[in-house]
N, C-alpha and C positions, 0 to 999 in steps of 0.2 A: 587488403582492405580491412579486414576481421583486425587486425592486429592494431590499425591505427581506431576502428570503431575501441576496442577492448580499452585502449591506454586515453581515447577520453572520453567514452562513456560509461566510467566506472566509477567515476567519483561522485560523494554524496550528492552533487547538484544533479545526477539523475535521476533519485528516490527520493528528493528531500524537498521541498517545498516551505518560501517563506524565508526570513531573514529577521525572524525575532529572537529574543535573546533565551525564551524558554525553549526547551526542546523536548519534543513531546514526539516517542515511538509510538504508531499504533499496530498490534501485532491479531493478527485477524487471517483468517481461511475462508475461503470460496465455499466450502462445501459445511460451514458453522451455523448453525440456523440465529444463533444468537448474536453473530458478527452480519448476518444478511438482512437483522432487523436491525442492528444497529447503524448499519455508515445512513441509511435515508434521515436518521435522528439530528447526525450533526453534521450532515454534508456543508450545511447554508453555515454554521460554526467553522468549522475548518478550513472554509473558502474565507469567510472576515477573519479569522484570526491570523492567514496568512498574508491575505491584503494587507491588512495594518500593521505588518509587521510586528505583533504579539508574538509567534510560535515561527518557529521552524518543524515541520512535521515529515516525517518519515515512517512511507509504508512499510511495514514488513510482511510479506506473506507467509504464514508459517507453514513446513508442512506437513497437518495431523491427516490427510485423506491423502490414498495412492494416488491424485490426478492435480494435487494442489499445486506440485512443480511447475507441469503444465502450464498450471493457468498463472501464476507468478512468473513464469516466463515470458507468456503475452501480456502479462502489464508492463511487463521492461521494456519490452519489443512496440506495447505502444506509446510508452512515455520515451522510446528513442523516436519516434517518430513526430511525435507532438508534443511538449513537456509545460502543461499548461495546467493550475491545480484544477480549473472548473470540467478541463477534457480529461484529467485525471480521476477525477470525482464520478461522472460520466462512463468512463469507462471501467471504475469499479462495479458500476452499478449493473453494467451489461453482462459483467464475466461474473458477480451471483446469478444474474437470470439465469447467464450458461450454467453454472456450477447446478442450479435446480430443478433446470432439464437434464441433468445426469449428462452432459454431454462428454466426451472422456477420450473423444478422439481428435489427432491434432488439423485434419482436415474439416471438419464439423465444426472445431470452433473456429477455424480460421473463416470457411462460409458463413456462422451465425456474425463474429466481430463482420463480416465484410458487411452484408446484412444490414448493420446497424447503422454503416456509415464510419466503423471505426476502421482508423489506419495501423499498422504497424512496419517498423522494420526491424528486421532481424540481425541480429550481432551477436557475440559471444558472451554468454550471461555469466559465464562461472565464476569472472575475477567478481563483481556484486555479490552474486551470490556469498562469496566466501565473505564480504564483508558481511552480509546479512548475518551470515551463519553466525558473525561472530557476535555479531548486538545478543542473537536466540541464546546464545551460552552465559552471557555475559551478565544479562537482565535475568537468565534461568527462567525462560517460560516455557509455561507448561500447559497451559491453557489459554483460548480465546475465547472472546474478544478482551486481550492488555491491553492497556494505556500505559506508558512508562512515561515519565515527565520530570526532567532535568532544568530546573530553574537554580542557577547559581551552583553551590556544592550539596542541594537538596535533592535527594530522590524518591520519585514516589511512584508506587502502581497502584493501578485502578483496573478492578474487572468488572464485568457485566455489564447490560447495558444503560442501565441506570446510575451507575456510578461513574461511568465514564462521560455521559452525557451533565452530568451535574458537574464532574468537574470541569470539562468546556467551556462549559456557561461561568464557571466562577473566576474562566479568564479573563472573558469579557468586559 
């Protein structure tokens, strides 16, 4: 069963949200205070921008803290379970709260996600993750909260959370 989850839930359509022609990584950690003040800024932006098919968005979880795996792990496990950006958006929101309660163990967060109403299922993350790994090398980040934003053969990054939020908005 692992084997058939692995070969099709590993392609972009299960991190990637939206069907516009920009594409826009955002690279972010559960335990970033600067990334845990940022997604509430442009949640309502990144739910319209994929609506309207403006952007194609892909989470990255980066990871700068020992437990951020972890919890990148439970976004995969709940975007395999429900793959919806508004439940996606949602459940980023819950796994900062965990992240700020130092929560750091895999029972703990599985009660707080249960808790909350969130679902997940479990499958083998690592063929993702290697994609992941490969945007981290590729884009060279080094810091969150990035914004990486591919319109056409244009590239661009945006840090902090003012700069990322302003260029959201100038998608619009």
């Amino acid at each position: 069963m692992a084997s058939d989850l692995s070969s099709k839930s590993t392609d972009m359509s299960l991190f990637s949200f939206g069907k516009g022609k920009i594409e826009t990584r955002l690279y972010s950690d559960y335990f970033c205070s600067a990334c845990k003040a940022l997604e509430p800024n442009i949640e309502y932006l990144l739910a319209d921008l994929v609506k309207r098919n403006i952007v194609t968005v892909t989470f990255v979880d980066t990871p700068l803290h020992k437990n951020s795996a972890m919890y990148a792990r439970y976004f995969l496990y709940i975007l395999n379970s429900k793959k919806e950006i508004g439940h996606a958006l949602k459940a980023r929101s819950f796994l900062f709260e965990a992240a700020q309660q130092n929560i750091a163990d895999k029972e703990k967060l599985e009660t707080f996600l249960i808790s909350k109403g969130i679902k997940f299922k479990p499958f083998d993350t690592q063929p993702v993750f290697n994609i992941l790994q490969q945007y981290l090398r590729s884009d060279q980040i080094r810091a969150t909260p990035t914004c990486v934003v591919i319109n056409g053969d244009k590239k661009e990054f945006h840090q902090g959370v003012s700069n990322i939020t302003k260029m959201l908005e100038s998608l619009k």
